[in-house]
LUMROZA-371417 format. One record per residue: residue number from 1; z, y, x of N, C-alpha, C, O in turn. Coordinates in steps of 0.1 Angstrom, whole numbers. Example, Ala and Ser with C-alpha at 12.3 -4.5 7.8 and 13.67 -1.06 7.14 Angstrom:
// LUMROZA-371417
[lomi 1 [78 -57 132] [78 -45 123] [78 -33 132] [85 -33 142]]
[lomi 2 [71 -22 128] [71 -11 137] [79 0 129] [80 11 134]]
// end
This chain:
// LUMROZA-371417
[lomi 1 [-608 -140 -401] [-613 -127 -404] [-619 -121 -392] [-612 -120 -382]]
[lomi 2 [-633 -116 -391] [-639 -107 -382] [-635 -97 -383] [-632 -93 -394]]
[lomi 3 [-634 -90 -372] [-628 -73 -370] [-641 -67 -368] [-649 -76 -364]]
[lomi 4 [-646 -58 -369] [-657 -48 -361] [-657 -40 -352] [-646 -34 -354]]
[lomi 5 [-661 -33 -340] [-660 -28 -331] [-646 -21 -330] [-638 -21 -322]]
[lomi 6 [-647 -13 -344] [-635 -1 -347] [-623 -8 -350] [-613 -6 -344]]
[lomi 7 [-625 -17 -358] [-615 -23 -360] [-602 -26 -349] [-591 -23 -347]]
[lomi 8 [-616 -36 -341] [-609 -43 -326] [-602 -31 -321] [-590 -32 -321]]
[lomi 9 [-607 -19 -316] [-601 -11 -308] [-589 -4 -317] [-578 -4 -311]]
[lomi 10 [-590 2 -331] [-581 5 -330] [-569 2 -334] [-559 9 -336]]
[lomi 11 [-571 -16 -335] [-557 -26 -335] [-555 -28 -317] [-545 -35 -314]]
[lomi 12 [-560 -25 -310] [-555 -27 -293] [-546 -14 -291] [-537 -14 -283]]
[lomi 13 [-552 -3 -299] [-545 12 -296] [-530 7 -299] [-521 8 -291]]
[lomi 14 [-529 0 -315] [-519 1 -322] [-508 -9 -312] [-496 -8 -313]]
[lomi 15 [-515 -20 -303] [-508 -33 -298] [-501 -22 -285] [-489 -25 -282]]
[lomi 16 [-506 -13 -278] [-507 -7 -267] [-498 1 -270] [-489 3 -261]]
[lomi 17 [-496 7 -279] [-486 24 -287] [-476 10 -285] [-469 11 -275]]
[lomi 18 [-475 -2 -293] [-461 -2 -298] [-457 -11 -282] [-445 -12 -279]]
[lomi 19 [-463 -14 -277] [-460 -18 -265] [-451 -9 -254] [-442 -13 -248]]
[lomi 20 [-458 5 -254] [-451 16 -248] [-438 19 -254] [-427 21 -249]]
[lomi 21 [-439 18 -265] [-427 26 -274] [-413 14 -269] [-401 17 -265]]
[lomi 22 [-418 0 -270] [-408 -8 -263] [-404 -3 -246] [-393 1 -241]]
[lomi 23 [-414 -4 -241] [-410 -1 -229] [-401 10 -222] [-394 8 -212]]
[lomi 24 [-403 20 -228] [-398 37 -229] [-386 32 -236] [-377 30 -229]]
[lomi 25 [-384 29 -248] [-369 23 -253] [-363 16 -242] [-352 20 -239]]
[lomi 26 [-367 7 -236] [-358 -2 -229] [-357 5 -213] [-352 -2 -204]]
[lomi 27 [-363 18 -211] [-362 20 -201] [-349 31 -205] [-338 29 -201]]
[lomi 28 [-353 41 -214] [-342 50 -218] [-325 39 -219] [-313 40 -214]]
[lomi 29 [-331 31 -227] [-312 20 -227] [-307 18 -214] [-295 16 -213]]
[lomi 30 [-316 19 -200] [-313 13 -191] [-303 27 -185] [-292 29 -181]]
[lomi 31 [-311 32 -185] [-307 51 -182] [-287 54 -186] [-277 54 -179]]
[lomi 32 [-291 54 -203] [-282 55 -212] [-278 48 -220] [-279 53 -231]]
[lomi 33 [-272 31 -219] [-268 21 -230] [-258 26 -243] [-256 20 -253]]
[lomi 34 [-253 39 -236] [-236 40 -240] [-233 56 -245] [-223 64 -243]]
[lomi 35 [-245 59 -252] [-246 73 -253] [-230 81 -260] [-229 93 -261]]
[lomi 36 [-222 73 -265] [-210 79 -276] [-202 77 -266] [-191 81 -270]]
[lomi 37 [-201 72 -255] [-189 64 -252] [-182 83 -246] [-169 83 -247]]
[lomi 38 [-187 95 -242] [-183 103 -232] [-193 114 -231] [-205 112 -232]]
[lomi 39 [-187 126 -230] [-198 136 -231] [-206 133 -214] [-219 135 -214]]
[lomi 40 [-201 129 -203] [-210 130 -195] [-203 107 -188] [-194 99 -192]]
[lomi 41 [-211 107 -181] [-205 93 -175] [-219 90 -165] [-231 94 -166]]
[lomi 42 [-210 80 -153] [-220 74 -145] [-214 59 -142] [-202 59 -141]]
[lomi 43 [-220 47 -140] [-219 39 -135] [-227 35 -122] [-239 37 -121]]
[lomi 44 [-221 31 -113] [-223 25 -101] [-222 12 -100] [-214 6 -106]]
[lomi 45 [-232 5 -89] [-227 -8 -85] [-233 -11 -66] [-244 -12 -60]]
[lomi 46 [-223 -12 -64] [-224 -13 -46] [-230 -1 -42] [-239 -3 -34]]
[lomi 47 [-227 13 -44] [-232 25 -41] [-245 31 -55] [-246 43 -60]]
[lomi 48 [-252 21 -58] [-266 21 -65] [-262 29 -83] [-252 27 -91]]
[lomi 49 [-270 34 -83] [-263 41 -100] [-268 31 -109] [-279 26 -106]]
[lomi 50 [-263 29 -119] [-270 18 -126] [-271 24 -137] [-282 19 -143]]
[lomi 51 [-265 35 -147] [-268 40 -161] [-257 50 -158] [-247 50 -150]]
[lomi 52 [-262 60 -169] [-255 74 -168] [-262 82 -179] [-271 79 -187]]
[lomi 53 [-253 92 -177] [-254 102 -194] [-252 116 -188] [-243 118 -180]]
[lomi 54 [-260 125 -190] [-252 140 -184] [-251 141 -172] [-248 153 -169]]
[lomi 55 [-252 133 -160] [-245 129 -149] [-248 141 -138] [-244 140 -126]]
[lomi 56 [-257 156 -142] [-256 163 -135] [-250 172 -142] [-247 182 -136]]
[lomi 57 [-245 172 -157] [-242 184 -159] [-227 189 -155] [-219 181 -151]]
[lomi 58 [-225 202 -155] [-211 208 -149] [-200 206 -164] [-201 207 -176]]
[lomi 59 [-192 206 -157] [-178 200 -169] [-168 203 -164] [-168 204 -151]]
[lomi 60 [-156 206 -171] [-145 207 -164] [-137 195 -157] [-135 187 -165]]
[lomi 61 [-132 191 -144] [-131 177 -141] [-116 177 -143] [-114 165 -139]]
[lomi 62 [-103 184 -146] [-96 182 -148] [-84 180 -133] [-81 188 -125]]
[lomi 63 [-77 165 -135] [-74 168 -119] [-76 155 -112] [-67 149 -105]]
[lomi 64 [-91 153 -115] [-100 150 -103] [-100 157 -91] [-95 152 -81]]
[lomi 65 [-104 171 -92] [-103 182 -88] [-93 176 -77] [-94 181 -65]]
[lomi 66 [-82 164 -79] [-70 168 -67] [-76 153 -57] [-68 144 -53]]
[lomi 67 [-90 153 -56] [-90 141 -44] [-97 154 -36] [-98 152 -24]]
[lomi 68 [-103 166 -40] [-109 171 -30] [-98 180 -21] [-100 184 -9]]
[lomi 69 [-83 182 -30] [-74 186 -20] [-65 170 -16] [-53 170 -12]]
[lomi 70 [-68 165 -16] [-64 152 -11] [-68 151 5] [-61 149 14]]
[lomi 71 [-82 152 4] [-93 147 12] [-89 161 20] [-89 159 32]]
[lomi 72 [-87 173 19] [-85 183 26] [-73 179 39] [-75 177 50]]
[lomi 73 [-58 180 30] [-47 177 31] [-48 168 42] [-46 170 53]]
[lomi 74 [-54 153 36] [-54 141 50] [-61 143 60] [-59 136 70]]
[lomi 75 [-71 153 59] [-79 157 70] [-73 169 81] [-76 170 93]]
[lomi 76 [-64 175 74] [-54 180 80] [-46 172 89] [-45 178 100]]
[lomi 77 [-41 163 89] [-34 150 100] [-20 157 93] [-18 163 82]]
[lomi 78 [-10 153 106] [5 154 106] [7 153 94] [9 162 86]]
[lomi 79 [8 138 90] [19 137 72] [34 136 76] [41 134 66]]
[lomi 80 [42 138 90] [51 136 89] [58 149 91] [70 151 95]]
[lomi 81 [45 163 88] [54 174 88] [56 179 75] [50 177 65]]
[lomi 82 [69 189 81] [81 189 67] [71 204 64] [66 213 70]]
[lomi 83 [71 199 49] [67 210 41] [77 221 32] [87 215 27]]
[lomi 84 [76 231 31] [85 238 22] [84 243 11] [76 252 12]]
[lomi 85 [89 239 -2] [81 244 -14] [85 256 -17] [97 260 -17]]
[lomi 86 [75 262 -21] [75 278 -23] [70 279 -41] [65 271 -48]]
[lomi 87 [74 292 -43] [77 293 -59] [65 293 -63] [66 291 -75]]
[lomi 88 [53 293 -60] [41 289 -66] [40 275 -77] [39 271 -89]]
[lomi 89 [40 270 -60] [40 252 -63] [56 248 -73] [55 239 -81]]
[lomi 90 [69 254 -71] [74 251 -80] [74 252 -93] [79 245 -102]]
[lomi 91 [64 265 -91] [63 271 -109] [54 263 -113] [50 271 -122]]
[lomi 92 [46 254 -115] [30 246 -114] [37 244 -131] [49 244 -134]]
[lomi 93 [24 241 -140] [31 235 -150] [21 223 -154] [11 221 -146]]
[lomi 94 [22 215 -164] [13 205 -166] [23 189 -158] [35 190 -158]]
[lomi 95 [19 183 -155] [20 168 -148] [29 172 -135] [25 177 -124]]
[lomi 96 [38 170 -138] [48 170 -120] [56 163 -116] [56 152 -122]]
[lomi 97 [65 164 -106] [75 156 -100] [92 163 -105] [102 157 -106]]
[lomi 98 [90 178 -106] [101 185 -110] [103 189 -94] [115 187 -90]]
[lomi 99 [97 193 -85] [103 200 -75] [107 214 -76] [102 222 -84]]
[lomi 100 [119 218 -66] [123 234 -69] [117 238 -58] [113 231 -48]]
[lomi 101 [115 252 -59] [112 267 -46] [124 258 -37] [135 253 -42]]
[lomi 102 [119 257 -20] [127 256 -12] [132 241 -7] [139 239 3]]
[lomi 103 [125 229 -16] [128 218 -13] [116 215 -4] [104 216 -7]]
[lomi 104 [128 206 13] [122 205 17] [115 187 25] [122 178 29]]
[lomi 105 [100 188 22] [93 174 21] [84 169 25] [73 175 22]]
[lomi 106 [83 158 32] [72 152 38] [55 157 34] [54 163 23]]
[lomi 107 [47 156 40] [36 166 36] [29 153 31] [20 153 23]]
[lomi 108 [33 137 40] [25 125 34] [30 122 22] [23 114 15]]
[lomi 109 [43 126 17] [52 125 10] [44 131 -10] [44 127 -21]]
[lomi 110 [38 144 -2] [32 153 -11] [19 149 -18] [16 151 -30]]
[lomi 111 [12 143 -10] [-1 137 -11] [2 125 -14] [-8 118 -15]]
[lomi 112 [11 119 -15] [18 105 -28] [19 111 -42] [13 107 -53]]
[lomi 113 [29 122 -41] [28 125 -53] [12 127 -60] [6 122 -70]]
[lomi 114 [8 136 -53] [-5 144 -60] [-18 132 -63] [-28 133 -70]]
[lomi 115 [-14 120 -56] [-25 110 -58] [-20 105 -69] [-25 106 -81]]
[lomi 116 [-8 96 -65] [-4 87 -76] [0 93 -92] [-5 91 -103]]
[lomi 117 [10 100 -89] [22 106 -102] [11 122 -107] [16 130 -116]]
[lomi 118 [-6 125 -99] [-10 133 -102] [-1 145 -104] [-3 151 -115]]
[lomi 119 [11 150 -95] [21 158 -98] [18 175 -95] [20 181 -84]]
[lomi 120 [13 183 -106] [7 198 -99] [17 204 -89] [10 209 -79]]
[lomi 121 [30 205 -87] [37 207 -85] [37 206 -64] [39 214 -54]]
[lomi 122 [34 189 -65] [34 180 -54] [17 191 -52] [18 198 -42]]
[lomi 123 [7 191 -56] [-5 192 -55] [-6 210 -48] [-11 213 -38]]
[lomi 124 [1 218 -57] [5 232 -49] [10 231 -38] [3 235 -28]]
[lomi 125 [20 226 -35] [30 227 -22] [15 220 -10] [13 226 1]]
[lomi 126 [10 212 -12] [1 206 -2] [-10 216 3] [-14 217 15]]
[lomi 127 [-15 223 -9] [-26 232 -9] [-21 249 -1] [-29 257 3]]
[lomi 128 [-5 250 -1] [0 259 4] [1 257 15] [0 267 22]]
[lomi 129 [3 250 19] [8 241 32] [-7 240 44] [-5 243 56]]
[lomi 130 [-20 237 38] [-30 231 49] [-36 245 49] [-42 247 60]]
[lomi 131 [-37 257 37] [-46 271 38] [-33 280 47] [-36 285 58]]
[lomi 132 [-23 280 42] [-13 291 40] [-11 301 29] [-3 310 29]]
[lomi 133 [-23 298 18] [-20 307 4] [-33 297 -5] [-44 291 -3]]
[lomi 134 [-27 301 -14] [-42 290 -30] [-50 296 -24] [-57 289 -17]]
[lomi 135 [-53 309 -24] [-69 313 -24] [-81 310 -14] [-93 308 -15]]
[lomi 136 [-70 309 1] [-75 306 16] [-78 289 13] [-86 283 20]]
[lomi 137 [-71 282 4] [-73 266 3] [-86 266 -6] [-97 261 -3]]
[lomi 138 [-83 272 -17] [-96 270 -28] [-111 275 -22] [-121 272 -28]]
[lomi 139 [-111 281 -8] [-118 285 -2] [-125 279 6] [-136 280 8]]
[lomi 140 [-113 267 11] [-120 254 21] [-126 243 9] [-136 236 11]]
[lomi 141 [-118 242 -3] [-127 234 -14] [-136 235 -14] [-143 225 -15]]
[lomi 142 [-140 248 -14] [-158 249 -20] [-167 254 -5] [-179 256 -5]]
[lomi 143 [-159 254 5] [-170 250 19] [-174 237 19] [-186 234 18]]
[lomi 144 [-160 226 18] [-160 216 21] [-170 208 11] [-178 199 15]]
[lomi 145 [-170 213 -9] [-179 208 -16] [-193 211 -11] [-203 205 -13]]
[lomi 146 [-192 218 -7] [-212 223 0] [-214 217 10] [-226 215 12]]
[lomi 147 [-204 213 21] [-206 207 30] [-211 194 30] [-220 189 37]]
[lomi 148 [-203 187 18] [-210 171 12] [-221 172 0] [-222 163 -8]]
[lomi 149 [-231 186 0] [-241 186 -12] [-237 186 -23] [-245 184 -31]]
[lomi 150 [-224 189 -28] [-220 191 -40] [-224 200 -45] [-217 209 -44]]
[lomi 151 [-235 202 -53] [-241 216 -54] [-239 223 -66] [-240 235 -68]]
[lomi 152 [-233 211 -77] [-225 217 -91] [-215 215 -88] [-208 207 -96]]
[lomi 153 [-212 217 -81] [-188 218 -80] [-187 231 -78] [-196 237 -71]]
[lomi 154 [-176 237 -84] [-170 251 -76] [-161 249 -81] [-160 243 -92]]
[lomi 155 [-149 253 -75] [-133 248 -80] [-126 264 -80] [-132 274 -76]]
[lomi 156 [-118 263 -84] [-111 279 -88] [-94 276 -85] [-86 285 -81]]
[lomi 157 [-90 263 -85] [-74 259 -81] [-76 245 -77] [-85 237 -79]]
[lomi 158 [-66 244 -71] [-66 230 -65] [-59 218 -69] [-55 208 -63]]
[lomi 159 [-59 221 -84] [-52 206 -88] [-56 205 -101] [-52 195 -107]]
[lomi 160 [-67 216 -108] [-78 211 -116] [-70 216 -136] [-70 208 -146]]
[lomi 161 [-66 228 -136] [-61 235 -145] [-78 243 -149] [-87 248 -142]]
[lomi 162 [-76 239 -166] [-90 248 -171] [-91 262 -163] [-80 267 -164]]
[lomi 163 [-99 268 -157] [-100 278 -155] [-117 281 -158] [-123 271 -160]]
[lomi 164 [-126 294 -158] [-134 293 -160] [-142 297 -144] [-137 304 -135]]
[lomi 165 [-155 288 -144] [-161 284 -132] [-156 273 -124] [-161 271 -113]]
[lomi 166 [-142 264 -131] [-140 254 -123] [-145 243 -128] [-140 238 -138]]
[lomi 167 [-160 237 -120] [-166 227 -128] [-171 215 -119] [-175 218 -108]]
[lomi 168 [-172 203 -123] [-182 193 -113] [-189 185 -127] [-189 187 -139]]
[lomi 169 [-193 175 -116] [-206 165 -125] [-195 150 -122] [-185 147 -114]]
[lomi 170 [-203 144 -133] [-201 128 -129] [-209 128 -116] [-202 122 -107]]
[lomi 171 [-219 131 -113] [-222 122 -97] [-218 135 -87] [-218 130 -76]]
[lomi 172 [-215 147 -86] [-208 147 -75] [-193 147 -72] [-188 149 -61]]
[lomi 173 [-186 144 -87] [-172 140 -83] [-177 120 -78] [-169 116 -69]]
[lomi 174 [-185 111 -81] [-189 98 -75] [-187 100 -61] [-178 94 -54]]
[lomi 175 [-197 112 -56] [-198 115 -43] [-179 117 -36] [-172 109 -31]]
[lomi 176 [-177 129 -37] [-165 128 -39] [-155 119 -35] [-148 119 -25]]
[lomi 177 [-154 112 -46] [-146 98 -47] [-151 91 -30] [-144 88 -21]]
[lomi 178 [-162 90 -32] [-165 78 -22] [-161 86 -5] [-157 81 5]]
[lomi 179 [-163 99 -9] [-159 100 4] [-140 99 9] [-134 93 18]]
[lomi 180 [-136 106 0] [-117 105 -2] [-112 89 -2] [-100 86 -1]]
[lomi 181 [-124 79 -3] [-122 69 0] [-124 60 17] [-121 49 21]]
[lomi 182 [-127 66 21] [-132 69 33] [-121 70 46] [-122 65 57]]
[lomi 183 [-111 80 38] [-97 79 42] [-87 70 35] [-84 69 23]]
[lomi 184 [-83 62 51] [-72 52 48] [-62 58 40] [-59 53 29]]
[lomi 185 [-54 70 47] [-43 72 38] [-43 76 19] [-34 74 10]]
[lomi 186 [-62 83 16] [-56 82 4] [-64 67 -2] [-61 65 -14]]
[lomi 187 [-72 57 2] [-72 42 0] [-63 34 -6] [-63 27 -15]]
[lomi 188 [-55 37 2] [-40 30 0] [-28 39 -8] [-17 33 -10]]
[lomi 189 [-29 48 -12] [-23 56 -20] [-29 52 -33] [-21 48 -41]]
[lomi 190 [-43 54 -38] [-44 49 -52] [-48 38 -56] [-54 36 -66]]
[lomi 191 [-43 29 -46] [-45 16 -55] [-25 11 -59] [-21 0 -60]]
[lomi 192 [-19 21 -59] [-3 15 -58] [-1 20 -71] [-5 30 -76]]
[lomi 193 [8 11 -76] [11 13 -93] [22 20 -93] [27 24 -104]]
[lomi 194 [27 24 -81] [40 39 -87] [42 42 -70] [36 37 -60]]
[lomi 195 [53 55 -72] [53 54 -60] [67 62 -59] [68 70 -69]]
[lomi 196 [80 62 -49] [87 71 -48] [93 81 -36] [97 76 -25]]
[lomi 197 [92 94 -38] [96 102 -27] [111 111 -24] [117 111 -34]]
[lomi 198 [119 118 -14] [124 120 -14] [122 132 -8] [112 133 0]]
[lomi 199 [131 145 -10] [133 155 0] [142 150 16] [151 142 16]]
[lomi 200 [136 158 26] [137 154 39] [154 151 39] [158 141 45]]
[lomi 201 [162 159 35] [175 154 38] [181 145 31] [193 143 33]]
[lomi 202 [172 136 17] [178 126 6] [184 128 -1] [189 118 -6]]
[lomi 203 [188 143 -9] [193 146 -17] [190 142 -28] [197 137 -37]]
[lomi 204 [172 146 -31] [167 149 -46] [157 137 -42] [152 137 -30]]
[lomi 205 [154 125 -52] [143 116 -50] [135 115 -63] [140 117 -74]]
[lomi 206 [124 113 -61] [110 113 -71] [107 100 -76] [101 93 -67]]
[lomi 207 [107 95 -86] [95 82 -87] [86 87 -98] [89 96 -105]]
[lomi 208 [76 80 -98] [67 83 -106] [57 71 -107] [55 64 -96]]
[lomi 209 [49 67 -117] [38 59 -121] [27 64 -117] [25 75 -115]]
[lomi 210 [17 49 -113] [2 54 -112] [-7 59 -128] [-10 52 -138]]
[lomi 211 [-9 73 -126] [-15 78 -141] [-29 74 -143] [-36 79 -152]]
[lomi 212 [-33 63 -132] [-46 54 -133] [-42 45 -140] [-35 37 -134]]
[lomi 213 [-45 40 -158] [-35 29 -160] [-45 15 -157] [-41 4 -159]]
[lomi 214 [-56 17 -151] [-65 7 -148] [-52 -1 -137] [-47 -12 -139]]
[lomi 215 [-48 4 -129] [-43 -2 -115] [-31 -11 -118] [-20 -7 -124]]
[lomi 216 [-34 -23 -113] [-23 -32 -120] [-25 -39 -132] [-17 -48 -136]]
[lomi 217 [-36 -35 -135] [-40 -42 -151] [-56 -45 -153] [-58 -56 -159]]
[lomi 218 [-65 -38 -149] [-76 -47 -141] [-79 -49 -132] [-78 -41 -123]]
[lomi 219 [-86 -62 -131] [-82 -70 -117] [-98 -68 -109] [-110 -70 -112]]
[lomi 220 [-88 -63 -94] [-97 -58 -90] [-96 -43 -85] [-104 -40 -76]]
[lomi 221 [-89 -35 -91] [-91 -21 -96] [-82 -12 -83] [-70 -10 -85]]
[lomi 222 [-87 -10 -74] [-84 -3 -63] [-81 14 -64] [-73 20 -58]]
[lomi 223 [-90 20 -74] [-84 36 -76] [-92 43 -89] [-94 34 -98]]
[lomi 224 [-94 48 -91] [-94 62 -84] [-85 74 -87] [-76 77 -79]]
[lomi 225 [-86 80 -99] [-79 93 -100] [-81 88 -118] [-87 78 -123]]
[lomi 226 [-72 102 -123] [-74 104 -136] [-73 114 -138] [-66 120 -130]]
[lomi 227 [-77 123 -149] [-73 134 -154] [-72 135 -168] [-75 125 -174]]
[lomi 228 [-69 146 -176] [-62 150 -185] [-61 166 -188] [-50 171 -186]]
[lomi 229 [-70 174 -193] [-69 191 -203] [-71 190 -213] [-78 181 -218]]
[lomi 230 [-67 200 -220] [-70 203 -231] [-91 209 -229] [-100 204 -236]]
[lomi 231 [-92 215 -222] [-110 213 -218] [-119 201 -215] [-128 195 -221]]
[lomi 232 [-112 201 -204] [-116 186 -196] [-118 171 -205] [-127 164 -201]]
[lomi 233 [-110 165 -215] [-105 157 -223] [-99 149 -214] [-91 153 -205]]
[lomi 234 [-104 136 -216] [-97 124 -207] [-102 119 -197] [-110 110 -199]]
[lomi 235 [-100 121 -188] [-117 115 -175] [-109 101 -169] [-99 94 -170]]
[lomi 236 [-118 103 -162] [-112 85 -150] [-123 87 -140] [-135 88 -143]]
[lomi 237 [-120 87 -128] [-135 79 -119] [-122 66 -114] [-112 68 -108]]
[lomi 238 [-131 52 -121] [-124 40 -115] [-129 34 -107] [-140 30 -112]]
[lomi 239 [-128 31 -99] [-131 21 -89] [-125 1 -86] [-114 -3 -86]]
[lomi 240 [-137 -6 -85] [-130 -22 -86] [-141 -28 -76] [-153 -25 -75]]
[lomi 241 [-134 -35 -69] [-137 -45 -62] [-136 -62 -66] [-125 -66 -69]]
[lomi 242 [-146 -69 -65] [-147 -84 -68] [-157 -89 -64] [-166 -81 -62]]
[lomi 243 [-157 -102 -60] [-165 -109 -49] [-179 -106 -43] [-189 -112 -45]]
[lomi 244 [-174 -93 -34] [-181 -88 -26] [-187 -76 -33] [-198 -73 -29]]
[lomi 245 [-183 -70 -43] [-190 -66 -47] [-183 -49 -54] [-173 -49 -60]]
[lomi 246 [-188 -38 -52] [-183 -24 -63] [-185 -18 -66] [-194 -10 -61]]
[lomi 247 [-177 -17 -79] [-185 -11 -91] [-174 7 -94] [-163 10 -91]]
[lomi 248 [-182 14 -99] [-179 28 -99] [-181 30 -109] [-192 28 -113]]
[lomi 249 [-169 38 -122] [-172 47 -132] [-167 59 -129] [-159 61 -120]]
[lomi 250 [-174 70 -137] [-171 78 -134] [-167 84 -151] [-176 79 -158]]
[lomi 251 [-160 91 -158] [-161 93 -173] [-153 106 -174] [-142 108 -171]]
[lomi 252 [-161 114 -178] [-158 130 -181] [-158 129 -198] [-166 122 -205]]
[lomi 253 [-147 138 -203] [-145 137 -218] [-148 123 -221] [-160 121 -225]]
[lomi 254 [-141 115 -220] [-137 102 -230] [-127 99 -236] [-117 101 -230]]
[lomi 255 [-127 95 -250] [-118 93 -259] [-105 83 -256] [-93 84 -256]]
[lomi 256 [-117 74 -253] [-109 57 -254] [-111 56 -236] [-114 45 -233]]
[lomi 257 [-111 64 -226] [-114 63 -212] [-111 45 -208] [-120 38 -204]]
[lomi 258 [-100 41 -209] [-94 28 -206] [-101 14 -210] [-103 4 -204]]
[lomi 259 [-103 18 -223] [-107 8 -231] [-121 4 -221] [-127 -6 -216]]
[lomi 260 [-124 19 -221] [-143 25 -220] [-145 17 -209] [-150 5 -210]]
[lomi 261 [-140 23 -192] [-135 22 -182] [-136 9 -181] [-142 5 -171]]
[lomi 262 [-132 -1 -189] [-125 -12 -185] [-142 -22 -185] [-148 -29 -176]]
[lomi 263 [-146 -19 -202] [-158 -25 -202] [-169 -22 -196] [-178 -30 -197]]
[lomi 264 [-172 -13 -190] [-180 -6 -179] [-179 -13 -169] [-189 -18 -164]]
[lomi 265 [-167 -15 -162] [-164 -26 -150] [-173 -40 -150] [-179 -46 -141]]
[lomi 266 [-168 -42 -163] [-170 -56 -165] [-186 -56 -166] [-191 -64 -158]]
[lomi 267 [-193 -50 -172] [-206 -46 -174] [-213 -48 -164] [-222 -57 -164]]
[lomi 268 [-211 -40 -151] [-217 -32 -140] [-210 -48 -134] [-220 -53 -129]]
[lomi 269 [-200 -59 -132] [-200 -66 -127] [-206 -78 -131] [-207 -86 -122]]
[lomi 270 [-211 -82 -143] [-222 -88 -150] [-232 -91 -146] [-238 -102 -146]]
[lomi 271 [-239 -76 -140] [-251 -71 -140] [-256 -78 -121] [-267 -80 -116]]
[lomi 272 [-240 -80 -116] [-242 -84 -100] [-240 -98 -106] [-229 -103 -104]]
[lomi 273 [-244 -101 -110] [-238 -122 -114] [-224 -127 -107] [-222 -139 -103]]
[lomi 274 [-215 -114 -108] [-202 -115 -102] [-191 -124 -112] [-185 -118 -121]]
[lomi 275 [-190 -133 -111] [-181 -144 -125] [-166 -134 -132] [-158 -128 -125]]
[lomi 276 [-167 -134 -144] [-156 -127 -155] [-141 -133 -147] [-141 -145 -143]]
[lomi 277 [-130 -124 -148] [-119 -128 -146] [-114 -130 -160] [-119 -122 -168]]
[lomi 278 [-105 -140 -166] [-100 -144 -179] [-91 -127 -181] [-84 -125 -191]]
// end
């Protein structure tokens, strides 16, 4: 069959439209493969973003929120001074260790709890401890977030209770993360599957589970944090290491975080031609 001039061209228009329409498709998949998985999410691999959803918008992060008093706290030094818990931090409610007003405890001690057992309780007493009151601490939070470009973070408490105006992103809690990783002491605090503390004279002792349930169960899986509000939903930023290689989620409001989390890893380690663990 002969085409005519019109013909020809506007079957090249039609070969060229559907040509784009693939490309723009498979560029948007690349962006966002995983659009249901989470109201917001980011994946990483060896620093590099590789797909994301939302990843600037502001969310509640839950208690994420507690690597930026983490990162305060260790920057503070002396973990082997004794802290005193005051009725703030005793009264904390949500996720804790059960500390009373007056018990007195290791400040490296505190910053176990607040990583691992995510304990608000453990998470006040630290925050009281490095300002001398919440407000003077929540104050160095949001120097310290501006200081690393966090330009959608503003925090309102320091262990990540709905409040309004306390918000971050998937990529500047990433940022975040990577820097709190930075520090040995909290490195080595969330990759440990439980952890236990005592008050300085051994009276009252704490154990508690890592509330990352990745650690211990995917292999590889060195931290990060978790959280948990009734706002916030279920988050994770996880972190994994494998042959030579790391991968970063980050997941604000996720349903199935774990499941999600898990296959994200594996994904983002695919994508490096890093070989599947059975």
């Amino acid at each position: 069959m002969r085409l005519n001039i019109g013909q020809a061209f506007g079957l090249v228009r039609l070969l060229v439209g559907a040509t784009l329409v693939v490309l723009v498709s498979s560029a948007r998949a690349q962006v966002d493969p995983f659009p249901e998985i989470a109201r917001a999410y980011l994946v990483e691999l060896d620093g590099a973003p590789l797909w994301a959803r939302h990843a600037d918008e502001a969310l509640a992060p839950a208690s994420l929120t507690k690597l930026m008093t983490a990162l305060l706290a260790a920057e503070a030094g002396a973990a082997d001074q004794i802290v005193t818990v005051d009725d703030d931090a005793a009264a904390e409610t949500g996720s804790r260790i059960g500390l009373r007003a007056g018990d007195r405890v290791r400040a490296g001690d505190l910053l176990a709890a607040t990583l691992i057992g995510s304990a608000n309780d453990a998470c006040g007493a630290l925050a009281d401890w490095v300002a001398g009151s919440r407000q003077a601490f929540v104050e160095r939070m949001n120097r310290r977030a501006a200081a690393l470009g966090l330009s959608k973070t503003a925090f309102t408490n320091p262990c990540g209770h709905d409040a309004p105006g306390h918000l971050s992103t998937a990529n500047d809690l990433a940022a975040l993360a990577a820097e709190a990783m930075k520090v040995t002491a909290i490195a080595s605090l969330v990759k440990r599957i439980d952890g236990e503390i005592a008050t300085v004279d051994g009276t009252r002792r704490f154990r508690f589970d890592n509330r990352n349930a990745l650690i211990g169960r995917y292999p590889g899986a060195v931290g990060v944090k978790s959280g948990f509000t009734a706002r916030a939903g279920k988050c994770v930023i996880a972190l994994a290491r494998r042959d030579g290689h790391s991968a970063l989620v980050v997941l604000l409001n996720a349903p199935d975080r774990w499941w999600t989390a898990h296959a994200l890893l594996d994904r983002a380690f695919a994508h490096a031609g890093a070989p599947s663990v059975p």
